[in-house]
C-alpha positions in Angstrom: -5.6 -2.3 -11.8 -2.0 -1.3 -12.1 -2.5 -0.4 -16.1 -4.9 2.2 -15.7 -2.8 4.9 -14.4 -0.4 4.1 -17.4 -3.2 4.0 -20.1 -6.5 5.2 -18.7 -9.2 2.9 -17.6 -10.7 4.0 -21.0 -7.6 3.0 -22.8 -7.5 -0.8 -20.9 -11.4 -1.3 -22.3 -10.4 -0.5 -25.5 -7.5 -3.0 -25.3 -9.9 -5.6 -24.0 -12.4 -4.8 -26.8 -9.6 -4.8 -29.1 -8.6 -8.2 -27.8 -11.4 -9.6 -27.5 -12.2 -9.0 -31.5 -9.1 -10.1 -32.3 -9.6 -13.6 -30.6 -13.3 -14.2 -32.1 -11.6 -15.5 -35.2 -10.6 -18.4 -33.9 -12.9 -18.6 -30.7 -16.7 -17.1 -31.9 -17.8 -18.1 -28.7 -17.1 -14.5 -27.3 -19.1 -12.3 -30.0 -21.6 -12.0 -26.3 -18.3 -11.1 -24.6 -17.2 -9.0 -27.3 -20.5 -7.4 -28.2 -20.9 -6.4 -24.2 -17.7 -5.2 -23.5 -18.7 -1.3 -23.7 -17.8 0.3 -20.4 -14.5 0.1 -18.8 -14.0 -2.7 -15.8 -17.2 -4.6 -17.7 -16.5 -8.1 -17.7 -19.9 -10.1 -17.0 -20.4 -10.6 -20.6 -16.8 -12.7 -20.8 -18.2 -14.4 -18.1 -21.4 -15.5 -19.7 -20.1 -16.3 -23.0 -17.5 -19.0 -21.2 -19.8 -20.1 -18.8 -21.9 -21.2 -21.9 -19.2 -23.8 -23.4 -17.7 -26.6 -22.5 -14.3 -26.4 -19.9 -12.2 -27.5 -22.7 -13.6 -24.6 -25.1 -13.8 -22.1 -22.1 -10.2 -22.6 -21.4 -8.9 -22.5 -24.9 -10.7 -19.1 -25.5 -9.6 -17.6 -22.1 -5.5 -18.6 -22.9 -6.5 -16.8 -26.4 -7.4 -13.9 -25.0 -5.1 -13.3 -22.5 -2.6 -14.2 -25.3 -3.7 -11.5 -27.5 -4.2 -9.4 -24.9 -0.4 -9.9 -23.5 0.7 -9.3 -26.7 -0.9 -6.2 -27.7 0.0 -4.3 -24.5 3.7 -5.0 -25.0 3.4 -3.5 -28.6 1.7 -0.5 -26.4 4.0 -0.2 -23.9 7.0 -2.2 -24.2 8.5 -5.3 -22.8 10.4 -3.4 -20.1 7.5 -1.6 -19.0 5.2 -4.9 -18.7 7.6 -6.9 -16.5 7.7 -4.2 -14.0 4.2 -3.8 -14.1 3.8 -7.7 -14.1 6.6 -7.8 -11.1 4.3 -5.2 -8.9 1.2 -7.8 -9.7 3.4 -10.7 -8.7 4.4 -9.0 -5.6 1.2 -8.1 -4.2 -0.4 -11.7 -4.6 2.4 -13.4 -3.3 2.0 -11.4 0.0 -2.0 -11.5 -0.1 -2.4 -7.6 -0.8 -3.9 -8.5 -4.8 -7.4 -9.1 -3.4 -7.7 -5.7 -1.7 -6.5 -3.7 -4.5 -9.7 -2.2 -5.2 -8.2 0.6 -7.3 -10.2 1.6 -10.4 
């Protein structure tokens, strides 16, 4: 994941976590996600909790999130800073190389 090196893989759980909480207000569907997201890289209780709704519901609580999340990391590290890291992202799936990046 490119934003570990920048804020720890302990500092990208928390802003999932943080995320996550945020978005319950208006989506309680994820309290499971929420309420399961304790280790870093620990995503199978997101999973769950949207496999559980509808598609409609699913979707509108997955754009949430990644909303929230979107926005919190640029409060964290800046506008400038996310584009470059979004550019690198961009990059390595448009040439195929996003699905091995394994890194932690």
């Amino acid at each position: 994941m490119a934003l570990a090196p920048i804020i720890g893989q302990s500092g990208v759980a928390a802003l999932y976590k943080r995320s996550l909480y945020l978005t319950l207000i208006d989506h309680p569907c994820l309290v499971t996600a929420y309420e399961g997201s304790l280790r870093p890289g620990e995503f199978e209780g997101l999973k769950t909790a949207l496999s559980q709704q509808t598609p409609v519901e699913a979707l509108a609580a997955t754009i949430s999130l990644l909303h929230t999340f979107h926005d919190l990391l640029i409060h964290l590290i800046g506008g400038s800073l996310f584009e470059r890291l979004l550019r690198s992202v961009w990059d390595k799936s448009s040439s195929g190389d996003a699905a091995k990046d394994n890194a932690p």
